[in-house]
C-alpha positions as CSV (number, residue, x, y, z in Angstrom):
1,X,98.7,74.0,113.3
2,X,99.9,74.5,116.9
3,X,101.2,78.0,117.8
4,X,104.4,78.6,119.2
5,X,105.3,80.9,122.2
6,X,106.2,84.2,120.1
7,X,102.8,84.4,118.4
8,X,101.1,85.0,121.8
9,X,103.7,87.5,122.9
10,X,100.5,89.9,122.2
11,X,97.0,88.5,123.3
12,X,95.5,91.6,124.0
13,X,92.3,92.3,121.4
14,X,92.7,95.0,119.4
15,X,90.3,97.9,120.1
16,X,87.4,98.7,117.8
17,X,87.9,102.6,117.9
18,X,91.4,104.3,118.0
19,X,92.3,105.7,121.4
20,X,95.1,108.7,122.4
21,X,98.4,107.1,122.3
22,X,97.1,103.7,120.2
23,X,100.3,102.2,118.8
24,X,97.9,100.5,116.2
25,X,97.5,101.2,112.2
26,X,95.8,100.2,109.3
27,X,98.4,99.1,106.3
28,X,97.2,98.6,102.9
29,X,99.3,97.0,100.3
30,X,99.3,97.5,96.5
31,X,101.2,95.2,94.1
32,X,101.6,97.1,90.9
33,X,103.3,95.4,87.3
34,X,100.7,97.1,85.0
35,X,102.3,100.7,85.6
36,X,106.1,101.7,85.7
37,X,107.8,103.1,88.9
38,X,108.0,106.4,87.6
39,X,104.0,105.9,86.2
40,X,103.3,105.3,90.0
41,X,105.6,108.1,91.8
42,X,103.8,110.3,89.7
43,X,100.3,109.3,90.5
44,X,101.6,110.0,94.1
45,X,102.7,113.1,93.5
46,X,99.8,114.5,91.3
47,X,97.4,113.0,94.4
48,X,94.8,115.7,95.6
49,X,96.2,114.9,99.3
50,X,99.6,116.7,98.5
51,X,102.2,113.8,99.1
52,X,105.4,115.1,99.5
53,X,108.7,112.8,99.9
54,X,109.6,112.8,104.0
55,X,112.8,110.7,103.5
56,X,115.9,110.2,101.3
57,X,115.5,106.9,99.6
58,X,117.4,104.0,101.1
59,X,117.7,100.5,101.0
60,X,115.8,98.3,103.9
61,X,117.0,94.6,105.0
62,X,115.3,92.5,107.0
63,X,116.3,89.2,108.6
64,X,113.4,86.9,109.2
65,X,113.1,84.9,112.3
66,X,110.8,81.4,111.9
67,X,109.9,78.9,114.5
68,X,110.6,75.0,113.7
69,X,107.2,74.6,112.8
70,X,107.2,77.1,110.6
71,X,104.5,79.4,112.5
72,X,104.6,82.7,111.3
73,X,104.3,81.8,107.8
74,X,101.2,79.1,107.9
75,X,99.6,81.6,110.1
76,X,99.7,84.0,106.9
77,X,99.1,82.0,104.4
78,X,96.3,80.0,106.0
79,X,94.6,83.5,107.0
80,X,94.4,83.4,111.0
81,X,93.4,86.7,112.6
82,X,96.3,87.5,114.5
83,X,99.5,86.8,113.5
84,X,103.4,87.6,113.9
85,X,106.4,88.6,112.3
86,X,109.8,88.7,113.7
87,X,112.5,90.1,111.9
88,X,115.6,92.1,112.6
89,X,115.7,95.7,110.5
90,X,118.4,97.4,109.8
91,X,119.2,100.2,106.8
92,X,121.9,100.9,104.1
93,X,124.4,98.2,103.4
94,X,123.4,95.1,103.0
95,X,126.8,93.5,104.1
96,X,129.7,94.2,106.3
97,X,129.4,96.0,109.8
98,X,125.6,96.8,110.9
99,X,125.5,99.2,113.2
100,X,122.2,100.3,114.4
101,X,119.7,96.8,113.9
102,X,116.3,96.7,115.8
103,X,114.6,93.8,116.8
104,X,111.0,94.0,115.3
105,X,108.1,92.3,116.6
106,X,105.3,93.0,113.9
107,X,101.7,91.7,115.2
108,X,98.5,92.1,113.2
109,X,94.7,91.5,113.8
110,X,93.1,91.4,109.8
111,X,94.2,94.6,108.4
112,X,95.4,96.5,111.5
113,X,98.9,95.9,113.1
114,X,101.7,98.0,115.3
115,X,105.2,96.9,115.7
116,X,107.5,96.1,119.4
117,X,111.1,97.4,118.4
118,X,114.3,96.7,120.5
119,X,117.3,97.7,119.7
120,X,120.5,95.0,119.0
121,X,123.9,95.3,119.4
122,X,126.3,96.0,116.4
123,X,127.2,92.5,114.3
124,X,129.1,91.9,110.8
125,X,126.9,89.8,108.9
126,X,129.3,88.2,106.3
127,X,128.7,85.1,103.9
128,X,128.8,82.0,106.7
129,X,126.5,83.9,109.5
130,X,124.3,81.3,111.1
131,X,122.7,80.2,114.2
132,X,125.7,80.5,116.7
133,X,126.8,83.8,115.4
134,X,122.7,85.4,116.1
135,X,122.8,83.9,119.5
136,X,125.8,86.0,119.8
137,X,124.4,88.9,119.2
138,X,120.9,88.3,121.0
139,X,122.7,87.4,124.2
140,X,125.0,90.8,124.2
141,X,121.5,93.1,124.1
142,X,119.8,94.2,126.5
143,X,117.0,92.6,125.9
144,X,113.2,91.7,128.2
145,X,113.2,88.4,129.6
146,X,110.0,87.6,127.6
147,X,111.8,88.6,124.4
148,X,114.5,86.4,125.3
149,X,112.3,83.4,126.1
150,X,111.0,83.5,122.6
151,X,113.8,84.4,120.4
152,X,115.7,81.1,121.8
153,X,112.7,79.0,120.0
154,X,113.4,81.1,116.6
155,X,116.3,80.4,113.9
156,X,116.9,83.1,111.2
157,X,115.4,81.4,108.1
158,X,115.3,84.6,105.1
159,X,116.9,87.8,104.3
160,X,115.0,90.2,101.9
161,X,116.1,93.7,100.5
162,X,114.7,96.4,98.7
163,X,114.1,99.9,97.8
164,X,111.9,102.3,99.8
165,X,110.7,105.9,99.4
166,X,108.6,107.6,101.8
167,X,106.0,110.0,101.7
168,X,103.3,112.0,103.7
169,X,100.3,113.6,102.9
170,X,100.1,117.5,103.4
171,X,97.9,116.7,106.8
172,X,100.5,114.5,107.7
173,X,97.2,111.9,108.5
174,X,98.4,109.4,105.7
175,X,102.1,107.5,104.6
176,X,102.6,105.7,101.7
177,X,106.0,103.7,101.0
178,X,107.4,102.7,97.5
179,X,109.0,99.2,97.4
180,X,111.4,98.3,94.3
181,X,114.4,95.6,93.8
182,X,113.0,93.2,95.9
183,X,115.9,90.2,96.6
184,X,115.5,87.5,98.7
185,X,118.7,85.4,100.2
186,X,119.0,81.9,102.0
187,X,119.2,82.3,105.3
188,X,118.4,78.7,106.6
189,X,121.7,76.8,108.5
190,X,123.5,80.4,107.5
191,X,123.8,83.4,105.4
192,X,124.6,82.3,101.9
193,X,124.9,85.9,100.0
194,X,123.5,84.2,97.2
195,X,120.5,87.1,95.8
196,X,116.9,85.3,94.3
197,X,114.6,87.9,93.0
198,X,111.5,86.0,93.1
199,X,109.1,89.3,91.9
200,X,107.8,90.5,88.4
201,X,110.6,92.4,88.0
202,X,109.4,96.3,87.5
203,X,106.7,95.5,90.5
204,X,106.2,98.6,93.0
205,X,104.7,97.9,96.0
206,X,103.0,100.4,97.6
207,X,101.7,100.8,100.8
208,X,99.5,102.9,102.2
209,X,100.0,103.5,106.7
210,X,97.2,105.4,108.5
211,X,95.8,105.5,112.3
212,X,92.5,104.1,112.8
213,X,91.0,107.1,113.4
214,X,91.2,108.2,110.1
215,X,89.5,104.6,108.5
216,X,86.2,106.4,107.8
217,X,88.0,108.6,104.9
218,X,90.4,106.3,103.4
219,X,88.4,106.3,100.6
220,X,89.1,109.7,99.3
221,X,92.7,108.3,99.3
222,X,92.4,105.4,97.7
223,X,89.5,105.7,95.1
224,X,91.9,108.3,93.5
225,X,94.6,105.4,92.9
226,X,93.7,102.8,89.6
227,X,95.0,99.9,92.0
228,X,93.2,97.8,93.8
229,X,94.1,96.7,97.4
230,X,96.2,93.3,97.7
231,X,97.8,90.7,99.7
232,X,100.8,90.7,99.5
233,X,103.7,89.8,102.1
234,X,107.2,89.7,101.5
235,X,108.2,87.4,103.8
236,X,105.9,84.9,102.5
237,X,107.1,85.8,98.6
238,X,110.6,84.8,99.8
239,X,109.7,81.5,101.9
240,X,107.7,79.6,98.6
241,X,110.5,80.9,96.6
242,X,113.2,79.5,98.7
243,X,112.0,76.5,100.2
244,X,109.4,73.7,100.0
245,X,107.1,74.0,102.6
């Protein structure tokens, strides 16, 4: 499948070795439905590393951005290297006024990734939002020509939601995020409101963020957890549940 404009925006390998400054990390994912939430928090929390909780718990929604062809999600289904995710981020309310959303441009190489962030102007997303109504929004932020170039070849196409808490190691070297109450909505020709949860319900999904310096011991992280290491994507969870591709 040809590749659209957006999934070049970053051509530049990614380096073998982790260098002072390197905006890249390693992100492991963990789709749990054989232990309960509170089975799994408590794993964390008993974990040698000391995790401790670095954030109040809040909801995180996510607008995805797709090309025609459909180009970010074939590239992650059919397994290709490097790939992108666009989305715009924003916390709290699902609905109503938004006031602090961030363009996110999420590129990965295999199992290491870093994320361009840009920050939108306020919008109300209400039940009817569509293609006229983003433009809106993308043309009254300041945003890089570049960026600009590509978003006019993207159309939202999904909005998921869910539950996330955060925490940190004691040597602040490791992250790990809990993921519960996944939903996904139509977001095709406009915002529908209409919630599909299209997950086990009870599922946790945990990841696990670290730099790539600190690849070598990962394993006294991770050989401590009864899970193994999967791939899972939300994005792509939400697309085969919502539409035939």
């Amino acid at each position: 499948m040809s590749q659209s404009p957006i999934i070049r925006t970053d051509e530049t390998p990614m380096p073998e070795t982790s260098t002072a400054g390197s905006p890249f990390r390693f992100e492991r994912k963990f789709l749990i439905t054989e232990y309960s939430y509170g089975e799994v928090e408590a794993l964390v929390k008993l974990h040698p590393a000391s995790f401790r909780e670095i954030h109040m718990q809040r909801y995180v929604n996510n607008i995805y951005l797709e090309s025609h062809g459909w180009d970010c999600y074939f590239d992650s289904v059919e397994g290709h290297g490097k790939r992108t995710k666009i989305r715009v981020r924003w916390y709290g309310d699902l609905t109503g006024s938004i006031a602090k959303p961030v363009l996110e441009f999420k590129s990965k190489s295999g199992l290491v990734g870093r994320k361009r962030s840009f920050a939108l102007q306020p919008f109300t997303l209400t039940k009817g939002f569509d293609q006229r109504n983003f433009d809106e929004v993308i043309d009254g932020s300041a945003l890089p020509n570049d960026v600009l170039f590509d978003l006019r070849q993207l159309r939202p196409v999904l909005l998921n939601r869910y539950s996330r808490k955060y925490y940190q190691s004691a040597d602040k070297r490791y992250r790990i995020t809990l993921d519960t109450d996944v939903s996904f909505f139509h977001f095709l020709g406009s915002f529908r409101g209409h919630a599909v949860t299209s997950i086990v319900p009870g599922t946790t999904i945990l990841e696990l963020k670290y730099s790539m310096a600190d690849d070598d011991t990962v394993p006294m992280i991770t050989s401590l957890f009864p899970w193994r290491v999967s791939k899972s994507s939300k994005y792509v969870t939400g697309v085969e549940q919502l539409y035939e591709l």
